[in-house]
N, C-alpha and C positions, 0 to 999 in steps of 0.2 A: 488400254484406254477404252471409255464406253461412250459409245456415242449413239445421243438419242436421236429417235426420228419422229419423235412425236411431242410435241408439245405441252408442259407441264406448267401449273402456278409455281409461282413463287410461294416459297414456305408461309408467309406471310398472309392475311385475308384482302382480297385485292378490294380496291376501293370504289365504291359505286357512289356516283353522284346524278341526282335526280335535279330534272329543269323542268320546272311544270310551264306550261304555256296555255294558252286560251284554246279549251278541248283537246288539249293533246299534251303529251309528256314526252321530254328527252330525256334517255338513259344514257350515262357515258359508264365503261369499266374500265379502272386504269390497275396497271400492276405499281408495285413497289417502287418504280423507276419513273413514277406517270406516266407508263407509257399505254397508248391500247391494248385490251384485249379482244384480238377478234373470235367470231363464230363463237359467242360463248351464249346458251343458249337464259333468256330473260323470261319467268315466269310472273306476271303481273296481276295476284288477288285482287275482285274486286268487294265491294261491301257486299253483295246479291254475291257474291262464292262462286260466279265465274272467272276463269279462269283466259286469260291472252297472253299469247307466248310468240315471241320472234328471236333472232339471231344477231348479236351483233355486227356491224359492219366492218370494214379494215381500218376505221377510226375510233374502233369500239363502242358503235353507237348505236343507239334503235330507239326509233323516233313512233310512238303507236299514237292512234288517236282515238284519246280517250277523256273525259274530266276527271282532272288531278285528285280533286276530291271525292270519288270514286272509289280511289286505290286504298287496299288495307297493307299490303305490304309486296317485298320486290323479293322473288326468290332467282338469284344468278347462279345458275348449274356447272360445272366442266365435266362431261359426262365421261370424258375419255381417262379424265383426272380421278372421277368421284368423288369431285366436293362440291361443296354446294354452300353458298352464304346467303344469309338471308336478313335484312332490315324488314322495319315497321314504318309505314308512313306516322303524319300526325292523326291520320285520323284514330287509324288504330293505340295509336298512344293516348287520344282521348283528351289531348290537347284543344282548345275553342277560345280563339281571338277574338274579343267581340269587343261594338262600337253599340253604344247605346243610345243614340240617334241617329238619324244619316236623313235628313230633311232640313231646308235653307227655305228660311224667308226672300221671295224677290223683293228685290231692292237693299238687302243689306251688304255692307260697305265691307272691305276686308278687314279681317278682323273675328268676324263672325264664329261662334266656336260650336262647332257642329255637334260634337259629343266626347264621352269619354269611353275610352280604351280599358280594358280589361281580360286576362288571360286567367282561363281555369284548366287543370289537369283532372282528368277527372270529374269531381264534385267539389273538389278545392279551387279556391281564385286563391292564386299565387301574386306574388310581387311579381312586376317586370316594369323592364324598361323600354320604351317602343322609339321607330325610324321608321320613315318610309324608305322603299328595297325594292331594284328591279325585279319584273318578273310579270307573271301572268295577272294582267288588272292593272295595269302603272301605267297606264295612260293620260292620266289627270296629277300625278304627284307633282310636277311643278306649283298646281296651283293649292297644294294644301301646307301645314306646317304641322309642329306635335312638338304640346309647350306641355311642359308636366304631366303627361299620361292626356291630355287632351288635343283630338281633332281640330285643327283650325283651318277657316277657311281666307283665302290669302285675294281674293278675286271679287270681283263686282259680279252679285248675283242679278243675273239679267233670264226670265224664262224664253224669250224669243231666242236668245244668243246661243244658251247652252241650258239646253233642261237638265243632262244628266253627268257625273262626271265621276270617274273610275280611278280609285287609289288601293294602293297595295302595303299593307302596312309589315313588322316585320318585331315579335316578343321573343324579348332576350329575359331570361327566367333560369332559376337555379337549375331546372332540369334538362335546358338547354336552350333553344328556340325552336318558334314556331313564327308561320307566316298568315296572311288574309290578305282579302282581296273587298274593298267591299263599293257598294255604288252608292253615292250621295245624289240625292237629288231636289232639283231646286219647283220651291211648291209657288205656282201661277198666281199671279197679282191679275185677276179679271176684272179689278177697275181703275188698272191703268190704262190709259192713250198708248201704247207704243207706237203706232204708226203716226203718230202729230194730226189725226185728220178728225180731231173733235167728238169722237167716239170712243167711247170704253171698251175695253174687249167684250165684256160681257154683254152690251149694247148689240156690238158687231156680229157675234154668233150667234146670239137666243134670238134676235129681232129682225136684222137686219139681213142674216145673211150675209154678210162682207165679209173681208178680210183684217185681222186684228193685226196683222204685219206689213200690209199693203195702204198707203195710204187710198190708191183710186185702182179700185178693184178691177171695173171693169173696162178700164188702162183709156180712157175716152177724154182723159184730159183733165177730168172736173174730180177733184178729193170725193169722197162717201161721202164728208159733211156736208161739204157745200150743197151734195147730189138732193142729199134726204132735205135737207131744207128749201129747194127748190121741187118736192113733190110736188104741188101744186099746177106747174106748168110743165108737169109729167116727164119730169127725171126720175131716172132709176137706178141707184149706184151697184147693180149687178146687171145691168144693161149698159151695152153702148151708143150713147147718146151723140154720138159724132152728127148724128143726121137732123136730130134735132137742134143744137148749137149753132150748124150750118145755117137753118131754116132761120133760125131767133136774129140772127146776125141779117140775112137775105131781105127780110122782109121789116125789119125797124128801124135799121141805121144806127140802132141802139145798143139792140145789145150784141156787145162781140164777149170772148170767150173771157177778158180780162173785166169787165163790167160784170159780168153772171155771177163772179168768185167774189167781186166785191160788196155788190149789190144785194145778193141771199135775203135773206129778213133784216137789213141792220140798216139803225139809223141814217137819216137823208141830213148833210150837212147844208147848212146856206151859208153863205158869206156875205157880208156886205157891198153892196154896189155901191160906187162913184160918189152916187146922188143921195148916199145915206139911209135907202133902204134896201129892208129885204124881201127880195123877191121870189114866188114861185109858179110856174107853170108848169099843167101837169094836164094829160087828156086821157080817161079813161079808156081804154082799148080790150077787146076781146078776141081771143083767139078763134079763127074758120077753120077747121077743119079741113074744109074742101079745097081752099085755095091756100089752104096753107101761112098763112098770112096774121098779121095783126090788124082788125079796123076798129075804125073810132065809134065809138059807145057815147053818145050824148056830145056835148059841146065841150070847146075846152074851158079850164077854167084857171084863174087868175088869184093871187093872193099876194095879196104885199101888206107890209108891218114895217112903223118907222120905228127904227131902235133906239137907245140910248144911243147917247153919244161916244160915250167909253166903251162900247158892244160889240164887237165885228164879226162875231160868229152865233149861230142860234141851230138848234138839232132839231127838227124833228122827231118825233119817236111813234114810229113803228111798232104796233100791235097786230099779234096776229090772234 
């Protein structure tokens, strides 16, 4: 009877399987039986012809960190055996999964078809079939689809929410398959409002200085818009106005924080009185400085207008 004391492969070429992940690769080696092979030594080509080497572990594994796409091929050694197997990655195979757009209008609806899918070997585009496939990049596949060899996008394209999003695609081809990783991204609508505060983006960053996600920047209570439209009586919607608001309220009895937001440049409603007209008073006032204050500027003055009879409201309007 012979009994060995050393460790031998199976007659067989044992099986190497590759798990690429985001900068880094897992190696597993299984024998005939799936089971590991440990301490078996992993040589890892890369495109630049260096060379990374480690050791399985006792789950037959070795984990380096490396980009996937990097790697030309995997040579697994048993030096004690002397054999040695060796696969080709896809780079080396010359394989190239490509998407021929990867760019989303903000604002379109799902539905949206981002591009088309195509695999070449070599110099040749082959037929294939394509899925989206876990793996390094699959971070965003929930939100895509693949109708006939096309990308589709399945999501409300919003640039504030998510500019960029990660899918991993997966071509099945007579010569076998091949995988991709690729990043879509959604291209900025800079004359939308996103924050609701009356400003376009493109308003808020080139001019204003605000924030295109914020309605009230500089968090003081009063939106950007209402801020810049009360420039005038020296708001500043990247300042905090807290201490002027205080003042405006302090010293008029007029205006408090809910009058300012309503009040901006927009027109003055009247309503009808009792007696059938309409009435307005109104006393020009300027702001001191010194004391902080509002005082009156000439006399007050009076205006009434008798209206129709069918009438009950009348607008002034407001020019600036």
């Amino acid at each position: 009877m012979t009994i060995r004391r050393k460790a031998v492969w199976p007659s067989w070429i044992p099986e190497i399987i590759v798990r690429p992940r985001i900068g880094r690769v897992q190696i597993l080696i299984l024998d005939e039986l799936k089971q590991p092979l440990p301490n078996l030594r992993v040589n890892v080509v890369l495109t630049n012809r260096t060379i990374l080497n480690g050791l399985t572990d006792h789950n037959g594994e070795l984990d380096l960190e490396i980009d996937p796409s990097q790697i030309l091929r995997y040579v697994v050694a048993n030096d004690e055996a002397g054999r040695v197997r060796v696969i080709d990655s896809d780079t080396t195979a010359g394989t190239a999964v490509s998407l021929s757009n990867n760019l989303i209008p903000e604002g379109n609806a799902p539905g949206f078809r981002v591009g088309g899918l195509s695999t070449a070997v070599g110099r040749n585009e082959v037929e294939a079939t394509y899925s989206l496939v876990n793996g390094a990049g699959d971070g965003d596949n929930r939100f895509f689809q693949i109708e006939g060899g096309l990308l589709v996008f399945s999501n409300n394209a919003d640039h504030e929410i998510q500019s960029t999003y990660n899918v991993r695609v997966r071509s099945s081809h007579a010569g076998g398959s091949s995988e991709a990783s690729f990043v879509v991204e959604v291209i900025d609508d800079r004359s939308e409002d996103a924050d609701g505060d009356g400003i376009t983006e493109l308003d808020e960053e080139e001019i204003h200085g605000t924030s295109d996600n914020k309605s009230d920047s500089d968090g003081d209570g009063l939106e950007d818009g209402v801020e810049i439209s009360l420039a005038d009586l020296g708001f500043n919607p990247t300042l905090d106005d807290s201490i002027r608001i205080a003042s405006l309220e302090a010293s008029t009895g007029v205006f408090t924080r809910k009058s300012i937001i309503e009040a901006g440049s927009n027109d003055i409603i009247i309503q009808k009185q009792e007696n059938g007209n309409f009435k307005l008073q109104f006393q020009l006032q300027e702001f001191d400085d010194v004391s902080r204050r509002w005082l009156d500027l000439g006399v007050r003055h009076e205006w009434i207008y008798k209206g129709a009879e069918d009438k009950h409201f009348f607008r002034i309007k407001i020019r600036e």
